[in-house]
N, C-alpha and C positions, 0 to 999 in steps of 0.2 A: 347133258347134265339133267339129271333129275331136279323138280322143284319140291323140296319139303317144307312143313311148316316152318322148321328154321329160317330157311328163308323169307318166306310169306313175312312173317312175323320181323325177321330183321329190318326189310324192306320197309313196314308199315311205320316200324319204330323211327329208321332213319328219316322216311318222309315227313311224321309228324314234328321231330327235334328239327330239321330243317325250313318247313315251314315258320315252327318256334322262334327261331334262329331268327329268321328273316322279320318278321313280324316282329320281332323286338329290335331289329337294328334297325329298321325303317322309321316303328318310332320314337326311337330316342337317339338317331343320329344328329350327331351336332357335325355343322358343316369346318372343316380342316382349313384355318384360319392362316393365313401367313401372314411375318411382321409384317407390316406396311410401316414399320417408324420411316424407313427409308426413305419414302416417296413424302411421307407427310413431314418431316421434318429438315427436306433438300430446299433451300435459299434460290430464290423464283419459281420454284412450279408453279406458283397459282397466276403470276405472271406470261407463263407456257401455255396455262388454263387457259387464259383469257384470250390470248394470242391464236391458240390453236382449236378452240371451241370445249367440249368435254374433256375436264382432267381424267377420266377414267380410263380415257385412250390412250393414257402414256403408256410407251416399249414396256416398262418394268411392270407395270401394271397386268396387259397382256404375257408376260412370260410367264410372273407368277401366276399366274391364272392357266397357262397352258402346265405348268409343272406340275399343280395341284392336279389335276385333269389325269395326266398321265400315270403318274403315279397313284392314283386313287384305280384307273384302270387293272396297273398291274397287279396291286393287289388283291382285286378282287377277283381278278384274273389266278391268281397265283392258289389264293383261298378255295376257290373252284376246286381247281387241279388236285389240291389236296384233298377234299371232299370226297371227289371220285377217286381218288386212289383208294381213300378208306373204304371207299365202296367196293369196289375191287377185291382188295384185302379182304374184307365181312364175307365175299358171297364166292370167293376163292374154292370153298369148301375140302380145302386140305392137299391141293393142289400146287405141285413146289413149284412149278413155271409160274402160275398165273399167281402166286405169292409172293414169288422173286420178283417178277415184274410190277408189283403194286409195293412191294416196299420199297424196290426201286423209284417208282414215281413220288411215292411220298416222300424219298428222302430230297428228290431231286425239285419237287414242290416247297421244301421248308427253305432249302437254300436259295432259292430263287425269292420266297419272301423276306427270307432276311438279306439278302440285296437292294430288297427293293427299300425296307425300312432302315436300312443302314442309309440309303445313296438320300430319303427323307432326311435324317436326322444331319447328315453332312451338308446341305441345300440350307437347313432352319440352321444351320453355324457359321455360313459361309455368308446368309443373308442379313443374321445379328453381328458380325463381323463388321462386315461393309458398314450399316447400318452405324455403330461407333466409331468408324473410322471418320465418314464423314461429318458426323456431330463431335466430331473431337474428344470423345470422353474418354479414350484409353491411348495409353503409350503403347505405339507400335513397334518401339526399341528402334526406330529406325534414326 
C-alpha cells in the first residue's frame, strides 16, 4: 500500500486529537465513586472497626473497589478497540475487506462498551437497593 499525504495527514490529525483526548481526561478526571451509604450506615461496623483494626478492610469495601477496578478496565479497554478500528477504517483506503473488518470491530467495540456501562449502571442499582433495604426506607412489598 502506497502512503499519501492523505494518510500522513490523517495519521498526524488522529494523533494530535488523541493526544488531546488524553490530556483532557487525565486532567479533569474525577475518580468513579460508589455508594458507600451501605457500609456507613450498617449498625456495628465501627464496632468491627475496632474489633478488626482498619474499617477500610471490610469485604464490601474491597469488592467495591475491585468492581470499580474492573470495570474502569474494560472500558478503557473497550474505548481502545474502538479507536483502532476507527483507525483501521481512516487508513482502509477503500479497501472492502480491510473495511468490512474494521466496521466489523467497531461495531463489536460499541457493544462490548455498552455491556460494560450497562453491567455499571445495574452494580450502582443493585448497590442503592441493598443499601435501602437495610436502612429500612423502602417497602420491599414483601
Amino acid at each position: 500500500m502506497k502512503i499519501t499525504r492523505k494518510h500522513v495527514y490523517s495519521f498526524i490529525f488522529l494523533a494530535i486529537f488523541s493526544i488531546i483526548q488524553f490530556i483532557s481526561l487525565a486532567a479533569f478526571a474525577q475518580p468513579a465513586l460508589a455508594d458507600d451509604s451501605l457500609f456507613n450506615n450498617q449498625i456495628g461496623v465501627n464496632e468491627i472497626g475496632k474489633v478488626y483494626g482498619d474499617q477500610k478492610t471490610d469485604i464490601r469495601v474491597v469488592i467495591v473497589k475491585i468492581i470499580q477496578v474492573v470495570l474502569g478496565f474494560l472500558s478503557i479497554l473497550f474505548l481502545v478497540l474502538t479507536l483502532f478500528a476507527g483507525f483501521r477504517y481512516m487508513t482502509a483506503a477503500g479497501n472492502e475487506d480491510q473495511t468490512k473488518k474494521a466496521i466489523a470491530q467497531i461495531r463489536d467495540s460499541v457493544i462490548g462498551l455498552i455491556i460494560v456501562l450497562s453491567s455499571w449502571a445495574i452494580t450502582i442499582y443493585i448497590i442503592r437497593y441493598i443499601s435501602r433495604a437495610v436502612n429500612n426506607n423502602v417497602n420491599l412489598g414483601i
